[in-house]
N, C-alpha and C positions, 0 to 999 in steps of 0.2 A: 809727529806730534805737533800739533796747534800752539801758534805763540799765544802770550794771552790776553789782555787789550788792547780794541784798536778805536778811534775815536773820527767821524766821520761829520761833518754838515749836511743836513739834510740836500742840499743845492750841489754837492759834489758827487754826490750819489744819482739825484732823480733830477737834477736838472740839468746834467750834460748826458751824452750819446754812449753812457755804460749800457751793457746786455746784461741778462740774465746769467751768461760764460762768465761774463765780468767778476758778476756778485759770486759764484761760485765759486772761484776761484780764491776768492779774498776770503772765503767762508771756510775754506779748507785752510786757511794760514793762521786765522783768529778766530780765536771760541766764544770770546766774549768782543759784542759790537754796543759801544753807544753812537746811537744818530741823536744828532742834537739839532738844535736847529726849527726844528719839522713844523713848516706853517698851519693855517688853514688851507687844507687840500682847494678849496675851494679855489681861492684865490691864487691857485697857479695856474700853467698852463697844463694841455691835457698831456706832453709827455711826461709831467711831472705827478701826474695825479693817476697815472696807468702806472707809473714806478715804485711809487713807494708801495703800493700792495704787491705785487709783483716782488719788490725788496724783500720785506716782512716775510711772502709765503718762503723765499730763497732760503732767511736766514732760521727758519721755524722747522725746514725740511731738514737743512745740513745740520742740527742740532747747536746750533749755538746758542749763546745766551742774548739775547739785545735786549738792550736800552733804549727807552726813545724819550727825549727832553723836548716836548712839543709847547709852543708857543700857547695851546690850549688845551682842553676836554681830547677823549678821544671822538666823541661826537661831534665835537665841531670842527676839529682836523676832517676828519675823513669825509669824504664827497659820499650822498648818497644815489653812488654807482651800484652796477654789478657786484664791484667788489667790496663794497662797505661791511655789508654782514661779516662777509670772509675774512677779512680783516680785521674785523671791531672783534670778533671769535676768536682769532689768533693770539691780538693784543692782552685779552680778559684771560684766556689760559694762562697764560707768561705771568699775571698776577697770580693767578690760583696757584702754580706751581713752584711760588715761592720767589721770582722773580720781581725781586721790588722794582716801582717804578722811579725813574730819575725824577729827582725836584723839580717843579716846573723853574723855567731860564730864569735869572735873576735873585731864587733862593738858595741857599746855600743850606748845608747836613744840618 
């Protein structure tokens, strides 16, 4: 059984030398993830902007529930890469199915 929240900065995640193995692993111990943190993709570097989609499909595959407290919009977070659709489509489900989103950084419940 899955413990139940774990709470993560976007920069602990996609901007050091975790894998895929990584995220999965951590995905089978906690069901529920907030990444908080999460800038404009733009303005990072590229292994940080190939991660967090990469992240997202991880934690959308193993079923969990994520959070994500992003600095902005999800349009102006995510890079218009490959994986932006795929991404920006993952994010928009997790609303549809009830999955509220975190306050953006700064507000509070």
């Amino acid at each position: 059984m899955r413990e139940g929240l774990v709470w993560f900065d976007c920069h602990d995640l996609c901007g050091t030398a975790m894998s895929t193995r990584d995220d999965l692993a951590l995905a089978e111990r906690f069901g529920t993830w907030v990444l908080g943190g999460v800038p404009a993709l733009a303005d990072r570097d590229e292994q940080a902007r190939r991660r967090f989609p990469d992240l997202v499909a991880d934690l959308c595959d193993r079923d969990t529930t994520p959070h994500v407290a992003a600095e902005r919009t999800v349009a102006e977070t995510l890079t218009d890469d490959g994986d932006f659709a795929r991404t920006a489509s993952r994010l928009a489900q997790l609303k549809e199915v009830g999955h509220p989103p975190a306050p953006p950084v700064g507000t509070s419940c």
